[in-house]
N, C-alpha and C positions, 0 to 999 in steps of 0.2 A: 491341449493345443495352445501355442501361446501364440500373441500376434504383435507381430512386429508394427511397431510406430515410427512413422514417413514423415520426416519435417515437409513441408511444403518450400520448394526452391525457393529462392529469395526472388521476388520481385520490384521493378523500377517503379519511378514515380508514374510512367504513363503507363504502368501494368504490361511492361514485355517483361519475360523473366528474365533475371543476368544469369550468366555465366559463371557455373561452380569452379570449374579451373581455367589453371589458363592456357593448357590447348584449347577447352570448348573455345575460350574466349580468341582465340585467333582464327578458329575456322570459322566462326562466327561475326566475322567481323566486326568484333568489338575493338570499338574505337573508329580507326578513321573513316573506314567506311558507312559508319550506321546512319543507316534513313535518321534517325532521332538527332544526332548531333549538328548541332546548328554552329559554324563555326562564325566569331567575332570579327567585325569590320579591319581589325588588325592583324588579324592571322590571316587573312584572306589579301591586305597588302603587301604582306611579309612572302606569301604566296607567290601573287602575280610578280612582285618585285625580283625571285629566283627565277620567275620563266621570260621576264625581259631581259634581265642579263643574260639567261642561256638563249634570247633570242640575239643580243647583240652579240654573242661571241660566233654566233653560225652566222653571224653576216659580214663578221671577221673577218672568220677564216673561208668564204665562200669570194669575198674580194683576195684573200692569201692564195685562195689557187689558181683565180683566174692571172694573177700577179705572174704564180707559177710554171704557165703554161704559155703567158703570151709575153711576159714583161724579164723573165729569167734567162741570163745569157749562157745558161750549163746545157750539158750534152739531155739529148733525151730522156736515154734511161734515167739522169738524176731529178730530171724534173718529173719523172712519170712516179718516180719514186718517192720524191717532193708531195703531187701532190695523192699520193696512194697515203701515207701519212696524216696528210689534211684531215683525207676523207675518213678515215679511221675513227680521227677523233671527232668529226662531228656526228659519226653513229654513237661514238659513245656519249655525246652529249642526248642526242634524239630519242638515245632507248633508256637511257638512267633516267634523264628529266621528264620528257616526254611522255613516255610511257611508262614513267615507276618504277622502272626496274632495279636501281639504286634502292627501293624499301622493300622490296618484295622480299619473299621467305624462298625455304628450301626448294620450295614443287618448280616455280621459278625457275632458279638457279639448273637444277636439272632436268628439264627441258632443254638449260642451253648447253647445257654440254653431252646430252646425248645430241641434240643439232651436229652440234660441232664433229665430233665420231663418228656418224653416218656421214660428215660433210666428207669426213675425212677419208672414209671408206670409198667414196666414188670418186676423189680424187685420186686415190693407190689403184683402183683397177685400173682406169688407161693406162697410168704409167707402166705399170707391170706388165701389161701387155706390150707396151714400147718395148719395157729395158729387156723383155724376154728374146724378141725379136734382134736385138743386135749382134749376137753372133751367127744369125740365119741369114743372112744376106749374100 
């Protein structure tokens, strides 16, 4: 009988073990998330300095719609449309910055797009019950 010899994982300096690859190391949260990581008075500037800009851009474009809707001399629909636009982009600022979603990985990502599918799914049924209905009248 022979018996097999087990390195012991490698361990960090404050004794958590690291991460043999680097899937472990992504489910893991290795890196930005880890309790252990102390990040530096500069990266922590450089930080807040990316979410005052994307604060100053949603207060932008939050005075561009009020512009939009009250200050724009175009028909309705172009201002609804105007500020439908607006509002788009400052979801995409709110959910990239805000909420990470700009680093996040795959599980992320497809979330949002079965969202989307199912979004899309309950928007097809009414209609189809409408467009089915127009030759029955």
């Amino acid at each position: 009988m022979t018996e097999q010899l087990t390195t012991p994982p490698p361990v960090a300096a404050d004794g958590m073990p690291l991460p043999e690859t680097k899937a472990e190391d992504e489910h893991t949260h290795g890196g930005v998330h880890s309790p252990n990581l102390h990040h530096s008075p500069e990266e922590i500037r450089a930080e807040m300095r990316v979410y005052w800009i994307v604060f100053a851009g949603l207060a932008a474009l939050t005075a561009l719609t009020v512009w939009a809707c009250y200050g724009l001399k175009a028909p309705v629909h172009w201002a609804i449309l105007i500020a439908l636009a607006i509002a788009c982009t400052k979801g995409f600022l709110v959910a990239g910055f805000f909420m990470h979603l700009l680093s996040e990985k795959k599980l992320i990502y497809s979330v949002l797009i079965l969202t989307v599918f199912f979004f899309a799914v309950l928007l097809w049924g009414p209609w189809h019950h409408w467009a089915d209905m127009i030759g029955h009248q």
